[in-house]
C-alpha positions in Angstrom: 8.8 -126.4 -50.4 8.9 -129.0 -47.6 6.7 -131.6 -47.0 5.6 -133.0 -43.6 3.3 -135.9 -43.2 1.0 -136.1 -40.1 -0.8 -138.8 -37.9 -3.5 -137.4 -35.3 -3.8 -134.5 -37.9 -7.2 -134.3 -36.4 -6.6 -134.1 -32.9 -5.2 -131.1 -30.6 -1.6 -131.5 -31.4 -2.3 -131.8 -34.7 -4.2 -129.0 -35.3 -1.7 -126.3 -33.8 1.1 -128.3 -35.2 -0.2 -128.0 -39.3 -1.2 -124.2 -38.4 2.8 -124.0 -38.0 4.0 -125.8 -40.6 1.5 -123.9 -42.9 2.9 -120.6 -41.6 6.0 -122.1 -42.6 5.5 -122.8 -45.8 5.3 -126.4 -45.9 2.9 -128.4 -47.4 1.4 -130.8 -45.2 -0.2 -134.1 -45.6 -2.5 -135.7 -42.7 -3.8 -138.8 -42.0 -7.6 -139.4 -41.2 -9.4 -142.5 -40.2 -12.7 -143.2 -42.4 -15.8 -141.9 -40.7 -19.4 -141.9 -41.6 -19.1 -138.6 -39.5 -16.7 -135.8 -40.3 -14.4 -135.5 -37.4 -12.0 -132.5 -38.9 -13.7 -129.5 -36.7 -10.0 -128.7 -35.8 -8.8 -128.4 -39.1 -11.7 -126.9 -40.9 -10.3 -123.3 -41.1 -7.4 -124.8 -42.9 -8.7 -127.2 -45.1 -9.3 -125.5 -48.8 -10.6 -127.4 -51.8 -7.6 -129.7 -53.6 -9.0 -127.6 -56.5 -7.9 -124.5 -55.5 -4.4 -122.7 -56.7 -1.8 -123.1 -54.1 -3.5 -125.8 -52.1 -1.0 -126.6 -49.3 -2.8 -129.2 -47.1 -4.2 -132.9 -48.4 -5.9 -135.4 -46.3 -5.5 -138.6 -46.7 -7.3 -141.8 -45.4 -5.7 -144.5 -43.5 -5.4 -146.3 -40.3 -2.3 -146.8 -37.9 -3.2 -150.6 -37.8 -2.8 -151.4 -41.8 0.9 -151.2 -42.2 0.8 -151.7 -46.4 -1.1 -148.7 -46.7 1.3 -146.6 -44.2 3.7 -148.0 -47.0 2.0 -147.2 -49.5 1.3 -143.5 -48.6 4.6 -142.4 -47.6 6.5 -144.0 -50.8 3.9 -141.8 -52.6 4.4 -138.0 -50.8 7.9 -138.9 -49.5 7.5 -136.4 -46.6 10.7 -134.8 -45.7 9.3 -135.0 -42.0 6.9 -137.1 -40.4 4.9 -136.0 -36.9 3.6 -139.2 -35.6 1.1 -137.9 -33.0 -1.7 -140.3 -33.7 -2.8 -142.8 -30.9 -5.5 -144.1 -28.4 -4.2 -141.3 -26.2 -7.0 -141.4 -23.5 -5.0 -142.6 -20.1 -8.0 -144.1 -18.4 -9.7 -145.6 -21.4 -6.7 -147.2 -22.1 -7.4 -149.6 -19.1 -10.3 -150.3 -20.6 -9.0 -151.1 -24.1 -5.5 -152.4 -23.5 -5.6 -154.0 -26.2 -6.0 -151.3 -28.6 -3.9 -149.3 -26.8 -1.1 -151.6 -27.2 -1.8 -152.0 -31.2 -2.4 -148.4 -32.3 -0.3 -146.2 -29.7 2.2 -148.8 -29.7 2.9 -150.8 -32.2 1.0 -148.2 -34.9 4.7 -146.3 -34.0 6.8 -149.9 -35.0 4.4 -149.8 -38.7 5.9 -146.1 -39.3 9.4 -146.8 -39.2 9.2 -149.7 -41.0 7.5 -148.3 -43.7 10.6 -145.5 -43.7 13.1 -148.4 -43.6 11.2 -150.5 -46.2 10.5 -146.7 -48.6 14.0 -146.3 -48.3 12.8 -142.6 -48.6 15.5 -139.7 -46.2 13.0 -138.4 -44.1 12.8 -137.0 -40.3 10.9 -138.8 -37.7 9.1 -137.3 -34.7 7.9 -139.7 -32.0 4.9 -138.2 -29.3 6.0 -139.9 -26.4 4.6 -138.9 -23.1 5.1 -138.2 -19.6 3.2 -140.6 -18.7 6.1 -143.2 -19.2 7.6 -141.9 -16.0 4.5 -143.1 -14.0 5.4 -143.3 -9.9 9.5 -142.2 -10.9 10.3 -139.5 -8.2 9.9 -135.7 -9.6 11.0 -133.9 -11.3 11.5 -136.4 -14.4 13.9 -135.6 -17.3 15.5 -137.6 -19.9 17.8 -139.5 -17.3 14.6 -140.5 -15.2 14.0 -144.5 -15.5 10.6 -145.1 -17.0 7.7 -147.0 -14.5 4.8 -146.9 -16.6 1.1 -147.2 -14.6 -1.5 -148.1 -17.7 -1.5 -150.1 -21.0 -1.2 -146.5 -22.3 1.9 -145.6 -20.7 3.2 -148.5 -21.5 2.5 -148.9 -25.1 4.5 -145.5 -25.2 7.5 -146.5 -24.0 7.5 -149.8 -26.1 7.3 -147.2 -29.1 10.1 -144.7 -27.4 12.8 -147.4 -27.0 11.6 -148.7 -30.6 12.3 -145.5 -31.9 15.5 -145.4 -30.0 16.3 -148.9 -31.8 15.7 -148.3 -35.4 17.6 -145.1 -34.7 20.7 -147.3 -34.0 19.8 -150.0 -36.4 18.9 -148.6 -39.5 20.6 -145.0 -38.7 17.6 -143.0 -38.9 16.5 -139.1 -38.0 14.1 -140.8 -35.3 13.4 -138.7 -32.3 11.0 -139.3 -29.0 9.3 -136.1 -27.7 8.8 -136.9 -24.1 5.9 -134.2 -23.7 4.3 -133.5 -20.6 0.5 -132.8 -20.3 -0.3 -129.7 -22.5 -4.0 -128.1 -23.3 -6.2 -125.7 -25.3 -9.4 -124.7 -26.2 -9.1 -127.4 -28.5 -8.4 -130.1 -25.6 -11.0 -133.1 -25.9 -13.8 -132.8 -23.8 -13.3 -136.6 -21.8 -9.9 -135.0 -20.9 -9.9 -134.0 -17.2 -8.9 -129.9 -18.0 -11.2 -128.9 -21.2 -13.9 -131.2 -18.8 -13.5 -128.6 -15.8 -13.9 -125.5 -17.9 -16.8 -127.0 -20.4 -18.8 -127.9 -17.2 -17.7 -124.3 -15.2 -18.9 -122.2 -17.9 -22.2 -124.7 -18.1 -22.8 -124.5 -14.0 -22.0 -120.4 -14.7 -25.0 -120.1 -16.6 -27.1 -122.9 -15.6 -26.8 -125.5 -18.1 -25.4 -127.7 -15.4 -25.9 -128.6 -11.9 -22.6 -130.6 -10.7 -18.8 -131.6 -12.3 -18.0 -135.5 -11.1 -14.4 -135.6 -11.3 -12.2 -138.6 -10.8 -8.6 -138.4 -8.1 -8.5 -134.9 -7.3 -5.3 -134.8 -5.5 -3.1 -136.0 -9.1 -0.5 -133.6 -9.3 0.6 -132.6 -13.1 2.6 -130.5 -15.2 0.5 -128.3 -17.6 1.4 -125.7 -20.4 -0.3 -125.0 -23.6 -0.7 -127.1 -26.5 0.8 -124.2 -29.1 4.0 -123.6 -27.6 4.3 -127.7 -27.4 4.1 -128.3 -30.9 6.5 -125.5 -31.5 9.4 -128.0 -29.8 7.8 -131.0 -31.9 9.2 -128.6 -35.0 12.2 -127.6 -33.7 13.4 -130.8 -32.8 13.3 -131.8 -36.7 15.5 -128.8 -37.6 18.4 -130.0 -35.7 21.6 -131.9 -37.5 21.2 -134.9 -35.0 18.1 -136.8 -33.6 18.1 -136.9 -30.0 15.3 -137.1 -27.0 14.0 -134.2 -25.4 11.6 -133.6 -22.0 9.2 -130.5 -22.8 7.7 -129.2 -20.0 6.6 -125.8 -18.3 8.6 -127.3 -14.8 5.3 -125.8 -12.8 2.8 -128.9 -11.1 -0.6 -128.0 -10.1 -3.3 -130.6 -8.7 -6.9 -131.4 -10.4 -8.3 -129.8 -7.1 -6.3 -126.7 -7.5 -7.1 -126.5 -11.2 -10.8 -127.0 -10.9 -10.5 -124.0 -8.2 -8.8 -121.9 -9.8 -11.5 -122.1 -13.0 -14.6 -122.0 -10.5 -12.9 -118.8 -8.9 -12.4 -117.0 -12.2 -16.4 -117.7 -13.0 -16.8 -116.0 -9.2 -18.5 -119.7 -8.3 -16.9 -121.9 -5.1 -16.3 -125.2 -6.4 -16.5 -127.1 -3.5 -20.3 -126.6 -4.1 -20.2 -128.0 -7.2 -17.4 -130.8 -8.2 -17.8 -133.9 -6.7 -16.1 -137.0 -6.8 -17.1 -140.2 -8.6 -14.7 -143.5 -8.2 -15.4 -145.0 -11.6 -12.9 -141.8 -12.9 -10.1 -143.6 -10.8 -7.3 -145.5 -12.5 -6.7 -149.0 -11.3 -2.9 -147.7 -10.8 -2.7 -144.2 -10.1 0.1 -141.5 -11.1 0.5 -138.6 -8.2 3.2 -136.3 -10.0 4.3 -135.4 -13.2 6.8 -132.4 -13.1 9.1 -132.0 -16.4 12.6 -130.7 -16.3 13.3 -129.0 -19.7 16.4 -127.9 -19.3 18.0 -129.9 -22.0 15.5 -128.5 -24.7 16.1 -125.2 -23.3 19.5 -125.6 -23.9 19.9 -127.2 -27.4 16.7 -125.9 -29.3 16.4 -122.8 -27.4 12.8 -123.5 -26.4 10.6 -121.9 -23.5 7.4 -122.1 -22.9 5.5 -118.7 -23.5 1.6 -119.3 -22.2 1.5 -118.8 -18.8 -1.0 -121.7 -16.5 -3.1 -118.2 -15.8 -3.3 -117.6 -19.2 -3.6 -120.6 -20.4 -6.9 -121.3 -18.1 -8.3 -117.8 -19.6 -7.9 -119.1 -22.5 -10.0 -122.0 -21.8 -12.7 -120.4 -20.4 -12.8 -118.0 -23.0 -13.7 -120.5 -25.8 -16.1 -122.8 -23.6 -18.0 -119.9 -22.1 -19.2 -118.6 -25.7 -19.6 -121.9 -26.5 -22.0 -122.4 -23.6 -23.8 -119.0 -23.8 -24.6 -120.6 -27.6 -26.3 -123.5 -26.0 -27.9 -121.2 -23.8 -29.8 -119.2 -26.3 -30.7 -122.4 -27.7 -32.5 -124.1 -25.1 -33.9 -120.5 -23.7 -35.5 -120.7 -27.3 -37.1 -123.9 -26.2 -34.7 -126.9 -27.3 -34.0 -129.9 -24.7 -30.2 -130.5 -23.3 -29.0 -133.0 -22.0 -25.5 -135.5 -21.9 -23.4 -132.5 -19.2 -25.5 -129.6 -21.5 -24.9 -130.8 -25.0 -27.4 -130.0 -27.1 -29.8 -132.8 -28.4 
């Protein structure tokens, strides 16, 4: 049986990614920050009590920023492969928290291979780098596009990509960057600008809501869906060399058109109800992200399968029962507020 260690177990990527390597048959090991809250909602249908027989996921805590511990934990399970997908991913906070940004997303990647160099223990790495390293670089961007990063965020990543590139070289590691354009869910965050426009589309829909303020509407980007995404993270670690990879779907639609298309499937006009608010501007601004995947197409055979259409029903799927929820609630006399969430 293989095991895999995980950072960002918790998050999006996280969550499809262990529902694969589960179906695989490997055991998988993720890492959790310490929270008076729990903050697993993602993982909760695959979590089962350590107790149990057969028992193939373990949760561990720890924290990108304490580097012993990182040591600590991977001497102990001595993952065969390691998905390191954990970071202050949030572009626009990022500005706000440079800082941060700079510690966890970037040099949270640095405290990971050193504690694979220092182990000594034969393992695979997997960077999550991000298209967001390619900032203003003309479209369409693929592994030979010159990085020109336009936040602390951006940049943090591609400090952690060329350091992954480096101890690849150095120490002869299985290190390998991901270079992963934007990809959603259901499962998407609700401060991230997609999951935003269906949570509040589905809220407007049934009158939770009155108005979406939305940030530069005319940002161009390259979505496909989280679960075919994670499938590339996986088949990247199968191969007999490391190498970098660009996964993308090669299709860019706007915010505008995306918050359209959304409004239109609920039958509403969404001029009437997005607006635009300035504070949800970057200071530095990327227009377009357009992936060219033709080298992971080539060498790990991998296509996107979810469609943007599809993808979008998806979305609204999920955040329409979760708003007809909240309905019934506050038709049964409870408050809402904060965008429709409950109180």
């Amino acid at each position: 049986m293989k095991k895999a260690f995980l950072t960002g177990i918790t998050g999006q990527d996280g969550s499809y990614l262990a529902e694969l390597l589960l179906s695989k048959g490997y055991e998988v090991h993720g890492l959790i920050r310490r929270s008076s809250t729990f903050n697993t909602d993602r993982i909760d249908h695959l979590y089962r009590d350590v107790h149990e027989p057969n028992t193939k996921l373990f949760l561990h805590y720890g924290d990108l920023s304490v580097s012993g511990q990182l040591m600590d934990l991977l001497h102990s399970i001595a993952p065969d492969e390691i998905y390191h997908l954990g970071a202050q991913s949030h572009v626009r906070v990022s500005f706000d928290m440079p800082e941060y940004t700079g510690d966890i997303t970037g040099l949270g990647t640095l405290r990971i291979l050193e504690a694979i160099r220092k182990t000594g223990i034969k393992t695979k790495f997997y960077q999550a780098s991000s298209s967001e390293m390619f900032g203003t670089a003309e479209p369409p961007q693929s592994e030979k596009t010159m990085f020109q990063p336009r936040s602390p965020y951006a940049a943090a990543k591609v400090y952690a990509y060329y350091i992954v590139q480096n101890y690849r070289d150095a120490y002869n590691l299985f290190a390998t960057n991901g270079i992963l354009f934007n990809h959603e869910s259901p499962r998407r965050g609700e401060t991230f600008v997609t999951r935003k426009i269906t949570r509040a589309a589905t809220q407007i829909k049934l009158g939770l809501k009155e108005k979406l303020y939305l940030g530069n509407l005319e940002a161009k980007r390259d979505w496909g869906y989280a679960g075919d995404f994670v499938e590339a993270m996986w088949l990247m670690l199968q191969q007999e060399k490391p190498d970098d990879f660009v996964i993308a779907t090669g299709e860019t639609h706007s915010v505008r058109d995306f918050a359209e298309k959304v409004f239109a499937k609920l039958d509403l006009d969404y001029k009437k109800y997005v607006a635009v608010d300035p504070r949800y501007f970057r200071p530095t601004e990327v227009d377009v992200l357009l992936g060219d995947s033709s080298k992971a197409k080539k060498i790990l055979g991998w296509q996107p399968k979810v469609t943007f259409d599809e993808l979008i029903n998806m979305m609204i799927a999920t955040d329409m029962e979760i708003a007809r929820k909240e309905k019934t609630l506050v038709d049964a006399g409870f408050t809402c507020s904060n965008g429709g969430r409950l109180s």
